[in-house]
C-alpha positions in Angstrom: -29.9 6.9 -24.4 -30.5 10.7 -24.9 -27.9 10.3 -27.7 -29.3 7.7 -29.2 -33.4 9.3 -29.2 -31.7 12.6 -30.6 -30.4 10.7 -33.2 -33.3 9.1 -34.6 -35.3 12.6 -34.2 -32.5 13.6 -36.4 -32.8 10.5 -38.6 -36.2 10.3 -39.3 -36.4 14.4 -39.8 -34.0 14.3 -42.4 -35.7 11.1 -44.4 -39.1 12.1 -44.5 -37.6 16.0 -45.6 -35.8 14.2 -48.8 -38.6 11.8 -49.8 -40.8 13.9 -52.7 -44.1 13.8 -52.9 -44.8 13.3 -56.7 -47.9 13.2 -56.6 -47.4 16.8 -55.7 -44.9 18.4 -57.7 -45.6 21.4 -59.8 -44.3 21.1 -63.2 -43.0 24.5 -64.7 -44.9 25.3 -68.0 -43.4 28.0 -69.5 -44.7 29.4 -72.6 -46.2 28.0 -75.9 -44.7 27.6 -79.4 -47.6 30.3 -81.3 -49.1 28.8 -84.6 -51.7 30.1 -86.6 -55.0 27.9 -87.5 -52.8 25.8 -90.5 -50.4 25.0 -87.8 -48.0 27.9 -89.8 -45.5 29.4 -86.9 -46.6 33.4 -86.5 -44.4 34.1 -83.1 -42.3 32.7 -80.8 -41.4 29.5 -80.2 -40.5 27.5 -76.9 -37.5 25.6 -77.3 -39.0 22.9 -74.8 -42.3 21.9 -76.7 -42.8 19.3 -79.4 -39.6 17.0 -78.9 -39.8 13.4 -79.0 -36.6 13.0 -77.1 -37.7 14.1 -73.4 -36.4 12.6 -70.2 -38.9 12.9 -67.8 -38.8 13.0 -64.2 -40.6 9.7 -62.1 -43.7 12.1 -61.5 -44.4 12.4 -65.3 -43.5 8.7 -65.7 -46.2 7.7 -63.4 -48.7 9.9 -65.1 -48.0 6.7 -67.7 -48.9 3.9 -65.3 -49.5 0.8 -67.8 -46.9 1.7 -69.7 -43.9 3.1 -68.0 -41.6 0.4 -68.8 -38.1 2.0 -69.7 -38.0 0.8 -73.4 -33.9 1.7 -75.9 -34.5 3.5 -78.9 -32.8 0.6 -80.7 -34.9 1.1 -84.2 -33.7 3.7 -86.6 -36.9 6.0 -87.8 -37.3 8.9 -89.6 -37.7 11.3 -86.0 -39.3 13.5 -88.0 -42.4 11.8 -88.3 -43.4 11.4 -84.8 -43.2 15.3 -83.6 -46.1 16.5 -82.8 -47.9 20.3 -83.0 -50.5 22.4 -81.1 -52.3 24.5 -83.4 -54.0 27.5 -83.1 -51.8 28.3 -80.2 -53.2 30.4 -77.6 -56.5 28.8 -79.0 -59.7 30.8 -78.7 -62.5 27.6 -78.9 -60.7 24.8 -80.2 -57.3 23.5 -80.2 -56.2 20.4 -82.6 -53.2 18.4 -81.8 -51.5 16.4 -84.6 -49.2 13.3 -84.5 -48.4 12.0 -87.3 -47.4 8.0 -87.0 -46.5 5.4 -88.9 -48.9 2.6 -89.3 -47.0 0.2 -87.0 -46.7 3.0 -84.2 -49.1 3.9 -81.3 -49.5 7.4 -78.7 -50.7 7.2 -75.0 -51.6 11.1 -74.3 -52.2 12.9 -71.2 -53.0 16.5 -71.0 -52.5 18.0 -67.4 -52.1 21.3 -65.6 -49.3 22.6 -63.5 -49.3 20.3 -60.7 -49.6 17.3 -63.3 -53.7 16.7 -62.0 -54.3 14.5 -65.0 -57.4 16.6 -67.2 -57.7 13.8 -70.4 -56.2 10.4 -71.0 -55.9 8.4 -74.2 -54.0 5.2 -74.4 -53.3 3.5 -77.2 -54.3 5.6 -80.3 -52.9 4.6 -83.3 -51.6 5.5 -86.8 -52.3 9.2 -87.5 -53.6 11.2 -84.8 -55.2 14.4 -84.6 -57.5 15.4 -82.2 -59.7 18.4 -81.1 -60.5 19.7 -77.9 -62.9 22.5 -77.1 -62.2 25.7 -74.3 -63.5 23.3 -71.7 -59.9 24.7 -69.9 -59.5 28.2 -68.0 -58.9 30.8 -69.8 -55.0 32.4 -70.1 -54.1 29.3 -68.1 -51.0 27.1 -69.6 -51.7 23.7 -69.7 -49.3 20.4 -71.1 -49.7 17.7 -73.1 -47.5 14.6 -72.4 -47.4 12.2 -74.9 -45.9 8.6 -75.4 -45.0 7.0 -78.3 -44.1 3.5 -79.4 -43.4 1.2 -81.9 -43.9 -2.3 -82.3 -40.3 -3.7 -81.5 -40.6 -1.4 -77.9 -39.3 1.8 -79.2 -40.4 4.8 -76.9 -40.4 8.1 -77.9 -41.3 11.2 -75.0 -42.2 14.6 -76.0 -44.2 17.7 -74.7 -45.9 20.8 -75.5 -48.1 23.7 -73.6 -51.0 25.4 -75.1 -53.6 27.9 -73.3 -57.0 29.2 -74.5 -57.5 32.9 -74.3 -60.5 35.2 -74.6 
């Protein structure tokens, strides 16, 4: 009988250490790609920012609720196309972030801060998108920008990239 309790103190110790809260998890943003106000490179750039081929763990996934069926890249497209840029990067008052899309393609968008607290959502924007947002972040604070892109025959491309506003 002692056994047996010791062994489900033991059991139930080690599941609940093993399940992940998600909703939790701190993401690590580590630097920005720098671009001047034309969206021109003028320093360094992170490797990990403005792909379109990102596999994402299930705490980003979920960030994508309606749509985070796991869709094949079947479709041959131009790749090229759909990365996108943050520009000026560290922004001092506003940042504009560029997508370009062909017509039959759409973006869902989140931007959110290290521990994936969801700051803006768009869902849904289509053909090309570029959009502006104003220092309403902290200032020297990295943020990311998650976005999600699809086709009409299902194809889903995932991509990233951190930004910050400074003084």
């Amino acid at each position: 009988m002692k056994t047996t309790k010791l062994l489900l103190v033991f059991s139930a110790f080690f599941l609940l250490s093993t399940c992940s809260k998600d909703e939790n998890e701190i993401i690590n943003i580590s630097g920005i790609t720098q671009r001047d106000y034309m969206g021109n490179l003028i320093g360094s750039a992170d490797s990990d920012d403005w792909g379109i081929n990102d596999v994402w763990p299930s705490s980003v996934e979920a960030l994508f609720q309606k749509t985070n069926q796991q869709k094949s890249a079947a479709s041959v497209i131009d790749l090229s196309s759909l990365a996108g840029a943050g520009y000026p990067n560290p922004a001092k008052d506003i940042i504009c972030f560029n997508f370009p899309m062909p017509s039959q393609y759409y973006c869902d968008l989140r931007i959110v801060d290290s521990q994936l607290n969801i700051l803006t959502q768009l869902d849904s924007v289509q053909n090309y998108i570029s959009l502006q947002f104003h220092s309403a972040f902290t200032k020297n604070k990295l943020y990311r920008i998650y976005y999600k892109t699809y086709a009409t025959d299902k194809v889903v491309y995932r991509g990233h990239g951190d930004f910050k506003f400074i003084n």
